[in-house]
N, C-alpha and C positions, 0 to 999 in steps of 0.2 A: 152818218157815222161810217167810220173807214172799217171794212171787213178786214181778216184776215190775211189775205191775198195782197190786197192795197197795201198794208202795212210794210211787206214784207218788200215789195218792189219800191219802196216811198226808201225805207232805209239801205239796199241797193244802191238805187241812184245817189242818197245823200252818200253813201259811203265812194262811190264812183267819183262826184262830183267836190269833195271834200280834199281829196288829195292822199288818200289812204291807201289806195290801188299804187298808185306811181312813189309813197315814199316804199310801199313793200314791194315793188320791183324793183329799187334801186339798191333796198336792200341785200338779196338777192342773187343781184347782178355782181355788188361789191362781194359778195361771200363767196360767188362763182369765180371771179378773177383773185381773191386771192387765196382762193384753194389751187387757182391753176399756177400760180408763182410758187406756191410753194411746191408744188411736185417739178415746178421749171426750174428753181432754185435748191434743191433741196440733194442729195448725197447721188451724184451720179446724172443729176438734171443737164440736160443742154446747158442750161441757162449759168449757172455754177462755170462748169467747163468753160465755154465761151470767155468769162467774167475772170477766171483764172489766166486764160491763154492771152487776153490781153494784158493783163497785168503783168505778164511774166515780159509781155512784148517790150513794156513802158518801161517797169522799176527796176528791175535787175540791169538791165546798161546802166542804167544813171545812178545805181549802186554801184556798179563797177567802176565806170568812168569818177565818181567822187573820191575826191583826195580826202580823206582822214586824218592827214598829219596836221589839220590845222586843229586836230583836239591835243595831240599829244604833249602841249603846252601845258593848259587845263589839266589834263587826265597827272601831267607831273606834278604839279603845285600840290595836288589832292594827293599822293602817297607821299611825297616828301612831307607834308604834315602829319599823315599818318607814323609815317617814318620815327618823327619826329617827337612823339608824343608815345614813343615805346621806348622799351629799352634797346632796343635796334639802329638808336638814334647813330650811330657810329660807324654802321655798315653800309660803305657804300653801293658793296655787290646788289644789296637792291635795289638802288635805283638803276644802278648800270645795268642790271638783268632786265628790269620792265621796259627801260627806254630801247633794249636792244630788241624784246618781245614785240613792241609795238611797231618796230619799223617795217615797212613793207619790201621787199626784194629789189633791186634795179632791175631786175629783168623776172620776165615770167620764163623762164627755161635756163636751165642750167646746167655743163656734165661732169660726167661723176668721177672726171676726173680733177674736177673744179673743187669737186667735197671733196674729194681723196686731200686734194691738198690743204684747205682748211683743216681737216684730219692733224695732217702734219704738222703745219702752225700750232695747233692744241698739242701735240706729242712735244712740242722743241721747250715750250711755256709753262707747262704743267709736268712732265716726267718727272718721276723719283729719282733722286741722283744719289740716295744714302748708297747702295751699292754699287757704285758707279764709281769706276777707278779714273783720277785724277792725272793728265797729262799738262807736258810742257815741253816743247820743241824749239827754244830757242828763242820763245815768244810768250804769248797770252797763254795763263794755263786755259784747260777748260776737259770737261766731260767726256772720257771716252762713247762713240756714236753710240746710240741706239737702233733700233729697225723700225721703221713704222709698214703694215700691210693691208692691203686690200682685198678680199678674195666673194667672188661673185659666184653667188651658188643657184641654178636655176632648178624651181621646183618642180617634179613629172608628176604627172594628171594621174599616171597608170589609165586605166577604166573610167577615168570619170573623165566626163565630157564638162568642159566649160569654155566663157565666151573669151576667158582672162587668161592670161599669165604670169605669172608669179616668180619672184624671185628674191632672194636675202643679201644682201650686203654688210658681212661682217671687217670692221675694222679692230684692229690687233696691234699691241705692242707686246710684244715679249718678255720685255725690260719692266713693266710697270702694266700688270693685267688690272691696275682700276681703272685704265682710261681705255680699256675693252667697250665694244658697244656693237650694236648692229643695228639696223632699219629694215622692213618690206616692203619691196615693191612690188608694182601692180598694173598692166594696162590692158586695153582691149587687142585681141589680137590682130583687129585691121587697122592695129594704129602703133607709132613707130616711138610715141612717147612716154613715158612712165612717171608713178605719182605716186607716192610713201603712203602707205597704211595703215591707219590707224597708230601714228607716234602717239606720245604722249602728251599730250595737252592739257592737263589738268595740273596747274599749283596754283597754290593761294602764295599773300602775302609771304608768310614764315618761311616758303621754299622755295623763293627766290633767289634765298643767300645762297642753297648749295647747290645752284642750277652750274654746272658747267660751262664755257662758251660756245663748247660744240656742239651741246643739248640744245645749247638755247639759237644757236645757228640752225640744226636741224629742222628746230620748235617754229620756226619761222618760214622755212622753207613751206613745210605742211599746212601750217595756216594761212597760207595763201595760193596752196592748190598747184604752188610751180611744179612745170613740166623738167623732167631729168633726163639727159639724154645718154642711154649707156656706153659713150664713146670708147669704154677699153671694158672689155667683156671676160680677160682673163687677168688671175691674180698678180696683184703692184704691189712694190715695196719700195721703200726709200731709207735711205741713210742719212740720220737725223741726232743734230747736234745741240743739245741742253742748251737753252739762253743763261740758267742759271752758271755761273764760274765759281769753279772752286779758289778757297783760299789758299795763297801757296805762297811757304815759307822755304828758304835757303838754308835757316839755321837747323 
């Protein structure tokens, strides 16, 4: 009969020789490696970092580099039925507003003597003309001018130290202060190029109708991060003539 002693070394070995030993080291071992992934992985790990830095290496060019306009097809059918199926049915401004939101810029860099003159374009198209005294030389009547201006106003730090600088771009009509507007810019100071500030980017559907073209010119500029270049630094004006014509009677 097996003593006490025997028993205890009989069920050792069976438990040695059974397979009980090597499944609870692998258990173990697996808990050990993935505690150590999760502190490798986990808010601040190598492992995180690394997995980030590549990614950023991979998908943002090939986010860049991809052309988008082959949804803008798609993405039209689906508001034009939207469109469609409202009482908006009529307005065309929004589709003209989304399909011009959606477009991306020809070029990444732009200057602001470029927007000044879009500026204008919108002042000659849009201007109030109810006050606007009526001429005729001999020819076409049409709109005594108007002014359009530019003035570049740069912000001082005083005291406070930063890496940026800052600056406002207000555009003015005299003749018609609703098509007043301004933008901020903003760039690093070892760097020669500038980039709008937090525009406004936020409409739904229903406020598309009253988006401007120069908002929505802006609206586009920003959403695609283009560079501004401040080729004229002091304030512009231009002399600018109403597309609208007045009606003109002889009798």
């Amino acid at each position: 009969m097996e003593n006490f002693e025997q028993k205890i070394i009989n069920a050792v070995n069976g438990k040695l020789n059974d397979g009980t030993v090597e499944k609870l080291v692998s258990q173990y071992i697996e808990k050990g490696v993935s505690d150590a992934l999760i502190n490798v992985f986990s808010y601040g790990g190598e492992g995180k970092k690394l997995i980030e830095k590549k990614l950023n290496e991979t998908m943002v060019p090939a986010i860049e580099n991809h052309d988008f306009n082959q949804y803008l097809t798609k993405l039209d059918t689906v508001l034009t039925e939207i469109v469609n199926s409202t009482s908006l049915a009529d307005n065309k401004e929004i589709l003209k507003n989304f399909k011009e939101l959606m477009k991306e810029p020809k070029t990444k860099e732009i200057k602001l003597s470029e927007i000044f003159k879009q500026y204008c374009k919108y002042v000659a198209e849009n201007v109030n003309t109810d006050d606007l005294e009526a001429c005729c030389d001999d020819g076409e009547p049409y709109y005594e001018h108007v002014a359009a201006q530019m003035e570049v106003e740069h912000e001082e730090k005083g005291w406070l130290r930063s890496d940026y600088d800052d600056c406002v771009v207000r555009f003015t009509c005299d003749e018609d202060m609703e098509l007043n507007c301004q933008v901020k810019l903003f760039k690093r100071k070892n760097k020669d190029r500038w980039r709008m500030l937090n525009y406004d980017d936020s409409v739904d559907i229903s406020s598309l109708c009253g988006l401007s073209s120069f908002k929505v010119f802006l609206m586009t500029l920003h959403r695609a991060f283009t560079d501004i270049v401040l080729d004229v630094e002091s304030d512009c004006d231009d002399d600018i003539e109403p597309e609208e014509k007045p009606e003109w009677s002889l009798s």
